[in-house]
LUMMI-860571 format. One line per 5 residues: number of its first residue (from 1); their letters; for each residue x, y, z of C-alpha. Coordinates in steps of 0.25 Angstrom, whole numbers. Layout:
<rs>
NUM) a) X Y Z; ... .
</rs>
This chain:
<rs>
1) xxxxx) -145 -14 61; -150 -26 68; -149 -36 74; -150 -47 64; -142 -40 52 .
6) xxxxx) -131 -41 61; -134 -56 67; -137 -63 52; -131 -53 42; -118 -49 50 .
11) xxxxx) -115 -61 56; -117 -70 42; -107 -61 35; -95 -59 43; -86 -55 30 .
16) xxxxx) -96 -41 29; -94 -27 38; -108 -22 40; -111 -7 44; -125 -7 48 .
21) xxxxx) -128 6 52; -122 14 40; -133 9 29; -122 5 19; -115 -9 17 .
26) xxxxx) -128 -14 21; -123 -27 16; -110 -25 22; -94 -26 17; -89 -41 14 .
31) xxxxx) -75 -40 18; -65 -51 14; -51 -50 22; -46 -58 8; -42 -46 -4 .
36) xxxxx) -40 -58 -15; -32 -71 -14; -20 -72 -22; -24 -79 -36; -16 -93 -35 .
41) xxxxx) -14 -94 -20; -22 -94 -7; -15 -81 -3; -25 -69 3; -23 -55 0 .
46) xxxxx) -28 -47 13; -37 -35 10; -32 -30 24; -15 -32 17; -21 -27 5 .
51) xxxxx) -25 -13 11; -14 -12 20; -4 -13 7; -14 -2 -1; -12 8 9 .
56) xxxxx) 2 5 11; 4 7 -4; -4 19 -4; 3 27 8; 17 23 2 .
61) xxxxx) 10 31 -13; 6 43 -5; 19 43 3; 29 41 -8; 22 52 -16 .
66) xxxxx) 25 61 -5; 40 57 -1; 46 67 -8; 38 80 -4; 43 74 11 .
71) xxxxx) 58 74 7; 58 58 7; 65 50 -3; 57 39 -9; 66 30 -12 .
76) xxxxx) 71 31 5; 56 31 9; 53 18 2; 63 11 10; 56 17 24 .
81) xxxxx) 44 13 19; 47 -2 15; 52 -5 29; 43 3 35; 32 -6 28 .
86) xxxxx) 39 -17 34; 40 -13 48; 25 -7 47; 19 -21 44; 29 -27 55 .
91) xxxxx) 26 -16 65; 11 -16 63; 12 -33 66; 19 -33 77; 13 -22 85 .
96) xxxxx) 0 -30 82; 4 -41 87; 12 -37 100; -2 -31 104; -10 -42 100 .
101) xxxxx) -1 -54 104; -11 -65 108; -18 -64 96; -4 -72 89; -4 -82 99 .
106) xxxxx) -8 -97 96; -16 -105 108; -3 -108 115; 2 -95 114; 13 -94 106 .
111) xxxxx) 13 -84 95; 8 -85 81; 19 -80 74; 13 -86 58; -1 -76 63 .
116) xxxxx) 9 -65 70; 14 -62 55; 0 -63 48; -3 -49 44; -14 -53 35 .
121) xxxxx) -24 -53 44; -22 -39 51; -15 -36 62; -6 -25 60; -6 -12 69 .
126) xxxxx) -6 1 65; 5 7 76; 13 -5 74; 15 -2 60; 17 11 60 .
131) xxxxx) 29 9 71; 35 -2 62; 35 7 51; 40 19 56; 51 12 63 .
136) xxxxx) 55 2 50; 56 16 41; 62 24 51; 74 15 51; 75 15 35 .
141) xxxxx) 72 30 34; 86 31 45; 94 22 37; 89 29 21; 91 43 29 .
146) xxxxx) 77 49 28; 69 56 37; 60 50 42; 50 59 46; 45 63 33 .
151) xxxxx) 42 50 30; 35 49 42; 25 60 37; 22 52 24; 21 39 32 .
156) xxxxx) 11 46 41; 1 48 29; 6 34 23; 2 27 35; -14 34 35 .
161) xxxxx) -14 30 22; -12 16 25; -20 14 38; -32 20 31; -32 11 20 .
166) xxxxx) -26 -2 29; -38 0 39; -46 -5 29; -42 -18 30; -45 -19 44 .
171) xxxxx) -60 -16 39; -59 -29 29; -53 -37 42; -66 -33 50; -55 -27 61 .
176) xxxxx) -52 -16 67; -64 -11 70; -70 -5 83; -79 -6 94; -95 -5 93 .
181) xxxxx) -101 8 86; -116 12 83; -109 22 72; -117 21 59; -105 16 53 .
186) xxxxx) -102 3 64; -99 -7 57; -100 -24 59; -97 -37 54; -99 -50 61 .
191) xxxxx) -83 -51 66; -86 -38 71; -99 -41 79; -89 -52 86; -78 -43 90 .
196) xxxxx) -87 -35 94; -94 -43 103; -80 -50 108; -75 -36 110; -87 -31 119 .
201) xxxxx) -88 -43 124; -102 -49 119; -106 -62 109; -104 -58 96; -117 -61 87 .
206) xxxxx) -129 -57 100; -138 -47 103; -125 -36 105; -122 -37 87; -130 -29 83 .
211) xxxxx) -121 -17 90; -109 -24 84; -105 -12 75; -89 -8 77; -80 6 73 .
216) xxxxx) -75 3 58; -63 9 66; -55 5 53; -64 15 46; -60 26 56 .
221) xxxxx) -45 25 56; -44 23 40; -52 38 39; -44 42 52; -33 38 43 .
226) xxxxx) -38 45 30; -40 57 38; -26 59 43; -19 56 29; -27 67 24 .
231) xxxxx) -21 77 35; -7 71 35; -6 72 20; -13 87 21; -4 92 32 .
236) xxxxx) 9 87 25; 10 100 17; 12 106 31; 19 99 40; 27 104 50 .
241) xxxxx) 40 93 51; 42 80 45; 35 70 53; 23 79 56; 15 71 47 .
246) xxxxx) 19 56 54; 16 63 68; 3 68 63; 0 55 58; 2 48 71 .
251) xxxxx) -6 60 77; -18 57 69; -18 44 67; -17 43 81; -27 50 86 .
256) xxxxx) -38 42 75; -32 28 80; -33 32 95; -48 35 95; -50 22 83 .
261) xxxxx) -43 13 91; -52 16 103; -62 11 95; -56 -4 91; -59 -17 97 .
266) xxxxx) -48 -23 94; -36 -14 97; -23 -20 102; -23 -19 118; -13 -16 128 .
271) xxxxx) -21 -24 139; -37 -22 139; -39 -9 139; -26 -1 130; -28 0 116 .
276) xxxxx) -13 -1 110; -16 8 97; -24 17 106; -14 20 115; -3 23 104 .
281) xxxxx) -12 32 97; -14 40 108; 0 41 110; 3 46 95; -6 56 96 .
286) xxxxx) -1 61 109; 14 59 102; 10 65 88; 5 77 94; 18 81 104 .
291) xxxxx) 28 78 93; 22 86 83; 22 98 92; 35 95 98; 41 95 83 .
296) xxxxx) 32 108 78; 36 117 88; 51 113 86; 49 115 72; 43 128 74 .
301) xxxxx) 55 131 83; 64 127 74; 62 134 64; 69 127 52; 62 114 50 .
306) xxxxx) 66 107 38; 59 96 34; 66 84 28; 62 87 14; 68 100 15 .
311) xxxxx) 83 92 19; 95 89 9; 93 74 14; 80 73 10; 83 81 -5 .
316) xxxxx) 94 72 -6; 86 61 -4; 75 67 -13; 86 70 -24; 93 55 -24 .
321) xxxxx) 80 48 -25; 73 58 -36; 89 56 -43; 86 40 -43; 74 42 -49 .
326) xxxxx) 81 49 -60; 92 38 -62; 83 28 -61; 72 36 -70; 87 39 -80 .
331) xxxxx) 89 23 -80; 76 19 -83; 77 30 -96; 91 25 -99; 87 12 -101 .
336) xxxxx) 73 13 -106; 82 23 -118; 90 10 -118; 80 2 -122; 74 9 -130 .
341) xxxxx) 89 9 -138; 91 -5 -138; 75 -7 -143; 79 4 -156; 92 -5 -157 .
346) xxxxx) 84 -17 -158; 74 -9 -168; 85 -5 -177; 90 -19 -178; 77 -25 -182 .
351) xxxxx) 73 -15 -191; 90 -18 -197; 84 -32 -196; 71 -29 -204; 78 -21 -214 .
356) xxxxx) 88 -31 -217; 76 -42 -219; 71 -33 -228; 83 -31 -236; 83 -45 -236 .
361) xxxxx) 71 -49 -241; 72 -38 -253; 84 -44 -256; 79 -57 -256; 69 -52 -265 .
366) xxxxx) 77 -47 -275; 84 -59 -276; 70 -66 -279; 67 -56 -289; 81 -57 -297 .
371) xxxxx) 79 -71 -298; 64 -73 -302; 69 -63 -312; 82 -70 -316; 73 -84 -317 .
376) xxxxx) 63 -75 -325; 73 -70 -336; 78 -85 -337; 66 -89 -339; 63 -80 -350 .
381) xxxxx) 76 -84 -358; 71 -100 -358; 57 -94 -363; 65 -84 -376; 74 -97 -378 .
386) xxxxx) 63 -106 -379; 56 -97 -387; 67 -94 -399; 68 -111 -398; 54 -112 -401 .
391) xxxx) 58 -102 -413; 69 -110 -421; 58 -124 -418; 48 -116 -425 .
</rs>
C-alpha cells in the first residue's frame, strides 16, 4: 500500500472500505447507509434498521422452536418478548445517550430532544438493551406466571444471534471500528483516516495516512458472537439449572467485549481514561463466574434439582397452550366443514336450477314440435280439399 493509493483513491471515494493489505476488494466495498427508498415517498429504509429487524426476527425463529423443549409456553413467551423488544430499543437509547450526552446538545445547550429519539442513525448500546429488555420481560413473565430463568437461557442464544447479524450494520455505517492495526486485514476508508487522525491526534489526509488502517472490531465481535451461539446452543443439552445458559452468556460475551472494546476509538467514557462497556464487561465476567459456582455446588448439594420444565406449572402451562391450539385448530375444521356444506348446498341448488331449465327448455320444445305438427296436418287438409275441388272442375 502507498502513499498515493490512499491520497487520490481513498480519499476521492469516501462511500468505499478498502483493505489494502489482504489482496482482495482491491476496488474496495461501496457502502450506501440507504437499503431502498420507499416507492411513493421520500422515506429511507436504513440498512443498519434493516439488519437489526433480520436478527431480531431470526433469534425470536430459533427461540420459539426451542420453548417448548425448555418448559416455556409460547403463547406466555410471546408477551415477554414483545415488551421486552420495547424496553430493549428504549433501554439501548437511553444508556446511549446518558453516556454521550453532549453530543444531543444544540449551541446554546439545551437538549435536542427531535435528535435524542432518532435511531436511524445508530446509536443504541448493547448493555443498554439488554437491561431494558431483561427488566421489561421480567415484569410481564411475573405478571403471565413464568419462570423466567428458562427464558433467560433461550434469550442468551437469541441475543448472539442478533448482535452477530446487527454488528454488521455498524460496518455499512463506517463505525465502530478500532484503533490503528498493521494486521493483514486492517481496513480504511477516508472517514476512517480522519477519525483516525483526530483520535491520535494528527491532520487527517498528511504524511501519517498511509498508517491509517483500524480493527474491523465489528468483524471481531460478530465471529466472537457466532462462536458463543455455537457453544451455548451445544451445551444446552447439559445444563446444570435453568439460567445456566444466560449466565454463560453474559460470561462469554463478556470476556469478547472486554478485550474488543479495548480496541475502539469511540467507546463511551466515564472521564478520559474509563471505558464504560469495558468496565461492565469485566464486571460480568467476574459475576457470571462466582454465580454459576455458587448455584452448581448448591445444585449438587441439593440433590433434587428440578428444572422448570420438569414442574406441573410448567405442564399445565404446556397442556392449555397445546389445548388452544387444538380448539383453534377444531374451529378452523368446523367452519372450513361449514363452508364446504353451504358450497354443496349452493351446488345442489344450481344444478335443481340447471335441471329445471332444462325441463324447460324440453318442454318448450315439445310444445314447438306439436304445433309445427298441428299447422302441418292443416295444411295438408287445405291441400286434399283443394285437390278433390280440382276434381268435380275437371
Amino acid at each position: 500500500m502507498d502513499q498515493t493509493f490512499m491520497r487520490e483513491v481513498v480519499k476521492a471515494n469516501p462511500d468505499r472500505v478498502y483493505f489494502p493489505n489482504l489482496g482482495i476488494f482491491e476496488n474496495g466495498i461501496k457502502l450506501n447507509r440507504v437499503m431502498f427508498t420507499i416507492p411513493g415517498t421520500d422515506i429511507d429504509i436504513y440498512w443498519y434498521g434493516f439488519l437489526i429487524a433480520l436478527g431480531i426476527v431470526l433469534a425470536m425463529v430459533y427461540c420459539f422452536r426451542r420453548m417448548k423443549s425448555f418448559g416455556i409456553s409460547p403463547d406466555i413467551a410471546t408477551d415477554c418478548v414483545i415488551g421486552g423488544l420495547v424496553g430493549a430499543i428504549l433501554g439501548a437509547r437511553i444508556y446511549y445517550i446518558i453516556f454521550s450526552l453532549d453530543r444531543f446538545k444544540t449551541e446554546t445547550g439545551a437538549l435536542d430532544w427531535k435528535e435524542m429519539i432518532n435511531i436511524r442513525d445508530g446509536g443504541l448500546a448493547i448493555y443498554g438493551g439488554l437491561i431494558g429488555a431483561i427488566l421489561v420481560a421480567s415484569i410481564i413473565a411475573k405478571i403471565r406466571k413464568l419462570n423466567m430463568l428458562p427464558l433467560l437461557d433461550l434469550a442468551g442464544c437469541g441475543f448472539l444471534i442478533g448482535q452477530a447479524i446487527g454488528r454488521w450494520g455498524n460496518f455499512v455505517n463506517q463505525e465502530a471500528f478500532g484503533a490503528k492495526t498493521t494486521l493483514p486485514w486492517g481496513m480504511t476508508s477516508a472517514r476512517i483516516i480522519d477519525d483516525l487522525a483526530e483520535y491520535y491526534g494528527v491532520s487527517g489526509f498528511t504524511s501519517q495516512e498511509a498508517q491509517m488502517l483500524a480493527h474491523p472490531c465489528f468483524l471481531y465481535e460478530s465471529l466472537w458472537c457466532v462462536l458463543c451461539f455455537v457453544i451455548l446452543h451445544l451445551y444446552s443439552k447439559h445444563r446444570k439449572f435453568d439460567g445456566e445458559m444466560f449466565l454463560m452468556y453474559i460470561g462469554l460475551y463478556g470476556l469478547g467485549r472486554f478485550f474488543i472494546e479495548g480496541l475502539r476509538t469511540d467507546s463511551l467514557m466515564i472521564g478520559t481514561n474509563l471505558r464504560v462497556s469495558q468496565m461492565l464487561a469485566g464486571t460480568c465476567v467476574l459475576f457470571a463466574v462466582i454465580m454459576i459456582l455458587v448455584i452448581r455446588g448448591a445444585v449438587k448439594r441439593s440433590g433434587d434439582y428440578k428444572f422448570y420444565y420438569e414442574t406441573d406449572r410448567s405442564k399445565a402451562q404446556i397442556a392449555e397452550y397445546e389445548a388452544s391450539l387444538k380448539k383453534s385448530g377444531k374451529k378452523s375444521a368446523e367452519t372450513s366443514n361449514e363452508e364446504n356444506k353451504e358450497d354443496t348446498a349452493n351446488q345442489h341448488i344450481l344444478d335443481e336450477s340447471v335441471t329445471l331449465d332444462d325441463e324447460e327448455d324440453a318442454l318448450a320444445e315439445e310444445i314447438i314440435v306439436k304445433e309445427q305438427e298441428t299447422d302441418n296436418q292443416s295444411i295438408d287438409g287445405n291441400d286434399e280439399s283443394e285437390d278433390k275441388s280440382d276434381g268435380k272442375a275437371d
